[in-house]
N, C-alpha and C positions, 0 to 999 in steps of 0.2 A: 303477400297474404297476411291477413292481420286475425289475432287471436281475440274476441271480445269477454270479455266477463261480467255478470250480471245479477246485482244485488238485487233484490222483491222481482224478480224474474215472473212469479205468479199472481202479480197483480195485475189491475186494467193495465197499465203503461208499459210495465213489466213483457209481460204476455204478448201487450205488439211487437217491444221492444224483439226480441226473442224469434217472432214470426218473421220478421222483416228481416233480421240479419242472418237467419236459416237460408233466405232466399236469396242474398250480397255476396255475390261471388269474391270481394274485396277478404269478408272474413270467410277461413278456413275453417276454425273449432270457433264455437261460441259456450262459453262453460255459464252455469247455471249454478246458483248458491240457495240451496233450498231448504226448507224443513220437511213439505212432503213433496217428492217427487211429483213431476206433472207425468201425464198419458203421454205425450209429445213423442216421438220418436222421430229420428233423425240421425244419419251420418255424421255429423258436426254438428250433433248435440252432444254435449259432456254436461251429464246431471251431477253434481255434489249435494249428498245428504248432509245436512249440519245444525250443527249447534251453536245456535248465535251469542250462546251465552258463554263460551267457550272459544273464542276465535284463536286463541295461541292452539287447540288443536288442529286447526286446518288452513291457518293465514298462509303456510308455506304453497297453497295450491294456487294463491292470490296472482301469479305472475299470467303478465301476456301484455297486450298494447294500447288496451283500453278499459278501463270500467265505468260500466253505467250502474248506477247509482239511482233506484227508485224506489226504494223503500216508502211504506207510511201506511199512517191505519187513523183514526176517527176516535176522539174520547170514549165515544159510546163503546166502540167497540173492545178498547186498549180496554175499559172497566176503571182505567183512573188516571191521572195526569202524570204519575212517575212510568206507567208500566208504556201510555203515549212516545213520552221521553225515551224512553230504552228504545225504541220500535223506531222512531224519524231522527235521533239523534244518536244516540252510543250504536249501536248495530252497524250503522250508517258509518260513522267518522272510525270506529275501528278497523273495518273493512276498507276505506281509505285510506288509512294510517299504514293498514300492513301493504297495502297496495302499491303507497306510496318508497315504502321503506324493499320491496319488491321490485323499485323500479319501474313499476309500471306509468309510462310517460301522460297518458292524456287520463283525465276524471271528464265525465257530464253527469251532473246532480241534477235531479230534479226536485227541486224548492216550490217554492208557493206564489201566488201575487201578493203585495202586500208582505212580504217576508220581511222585517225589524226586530234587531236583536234588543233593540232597542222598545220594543213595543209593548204597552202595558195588557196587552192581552194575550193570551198563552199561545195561540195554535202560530200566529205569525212572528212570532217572536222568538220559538223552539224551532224554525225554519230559521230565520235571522242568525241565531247561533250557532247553527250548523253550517252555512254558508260561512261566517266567520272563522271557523273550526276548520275547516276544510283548507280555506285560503292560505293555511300557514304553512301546509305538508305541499313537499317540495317534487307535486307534479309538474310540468315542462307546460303543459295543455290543461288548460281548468273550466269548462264550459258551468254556467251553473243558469239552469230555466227556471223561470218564474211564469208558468202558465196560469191564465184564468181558469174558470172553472171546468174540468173536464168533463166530456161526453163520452161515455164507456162504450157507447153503442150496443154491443150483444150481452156486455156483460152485467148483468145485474144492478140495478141501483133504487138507491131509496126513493123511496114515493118523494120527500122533501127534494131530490136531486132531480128528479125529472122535473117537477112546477119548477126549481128555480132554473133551469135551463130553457123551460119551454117559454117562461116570461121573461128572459134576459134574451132570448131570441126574438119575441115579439117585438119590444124594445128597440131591437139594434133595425127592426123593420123599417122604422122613424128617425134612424138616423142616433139614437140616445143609447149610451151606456157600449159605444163599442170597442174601446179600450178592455170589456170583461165580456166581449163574445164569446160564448163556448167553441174549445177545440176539440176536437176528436183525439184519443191518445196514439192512432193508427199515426193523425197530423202528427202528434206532438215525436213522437218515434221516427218516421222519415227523418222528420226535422233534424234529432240528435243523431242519426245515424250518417247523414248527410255532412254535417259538422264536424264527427268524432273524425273523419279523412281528411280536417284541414287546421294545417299549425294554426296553433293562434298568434295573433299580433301582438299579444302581450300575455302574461301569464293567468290570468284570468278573465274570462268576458263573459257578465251577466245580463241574458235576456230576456225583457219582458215580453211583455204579451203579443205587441206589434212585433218586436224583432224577430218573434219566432215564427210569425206570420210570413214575415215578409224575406226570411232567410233561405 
C-alpha cells in the first residue's frame, strides 16, 4: 500500500488528482498540502493546513512514496510575475527538495506544453525552469507532464478558456492542430496515477501531449 502526497491538491488537476486516488485501493493515506482546507472527507484523507511560505515549518510531514506535484495559477491571477514565480516555481521545487531530501522515491510534475527554460517568453519558460530544477534532486522515479491545454470540466473556467478549447476542438474535427487537443484533468490524473505504480526506465521521463494520451 502506498502513501501519496499532494501539492495544489485544490486545483482542477489537483482535485481529480485527490478523487481518483481516494478511490486506488494501491494508496492507503493520501495527504493533502493546503492553505484552505477543502469539504472533502475521507478515511485516507490527511488534510495539512500550511504555509507555503514557510516550508521548514512543516517539510518534516513531506514523507511517503510519491508526490504529485500540480501547483500553478495565471498572471492575472498571481497579480504579477514574481508572486506567478513563487506559486509554479519556488512552492513547487521546495516542496520537492524536502521530499526529496525525505526520501521520498518517485516525483510526477505537472509542467506545461511548450515548457523552455530556455524560452524568451515567461509562462513557458518558468515551467522550463522548474523542470530543470527538479531534475537535480535525487528522486529514483521522476515523471514530468507536459499537457495541452486543459478542460476543467465542472470546474470553472474563463470565458477565453472555454472559446479556446471549443475551437481547438473544432479544429482537431479536420484533422489540424491535434498534437494541442484538449485533455480533461480527470484524463490527465488517471494518467499520473497510473504511472506513479511503475519504476521508471531511467530517472526521468518527460511527456508530451501524445504520450500521455497514449500511456
Amino acid at each position: 500500500m502506498k502513501k501519496a502526497l499532494i501539492i495544489g491538491a485544490t486545483g482542477a488537476t489537483g482535485t481529480a488528482l485527490t478523487k481518483e486516488l481516494l478511490l486506488d485501493d494501491t494508496y492507503s493515506e493520501v495527504h493533502i498540502f493546503v492553505r484552505t482546507p477543502p469539504e472533502t472527507k475521507h478515511p485516507k484523507l490527511k488534510i495539512h493546513q500550511v504555509d507555503f511560505d514557510t516550508i521548514d515549518s512543516w517539510e518534516e510531514k513531506l514523507t511517503g512514496d510519491v508526490l504529485f506535484s500540480a501547483m500553478g495559477t495565471t498572471l492575472k491571477i498571481a497579480g504579477s510575475k514574481e508572486a506567478q514565480y513563487k506559486i509554479d516555481v519556488t512552492y513547487q521545487f521546495q516542496a520537492a527538495k524536502a521530499a526529496s531530501k525525505n526520501k521520498v522515491p518517485t516525483l510526477l510534475l505537472v509542467s506545461s506544453i511548450g515548457a523552455n527554460h530556455k524560452s524568451f517568453i515567461f509562462y513557458p519558460k518558468i515551467k522550463g525552469l522548474l523542470e530543470e530544477m527538479v531534475k537535480k534532486l535525487p528522486f529514483k522515479n521522476r515523471y514530468i507532464f507536459r499537457p495541452p491545454i486543459l478542460d476543467r470540466g465542472e470546474v470553472k473556467m474563463r470565458a477565453t478558456e472555454k472559446k479556446s478549447i471549443a475551437f481547438i476542438k473544432q479544429l482537431n474535427k479536420f484533422g489540424l492542430l491535434n498534437s494541442q487537443k484538449p485533455m480533461s484533468t480527470q484524463l490527465l490524473a488517471s494518467k499520473m496515477i497510473k504511472l506513479s505504480k511503475i519504476e521508471a526506465k531511467k530517472d526521468t521521463i518527460t511527456l508530451e501531449a501524445k504520450a500521455i494520451f497514449d500511456s
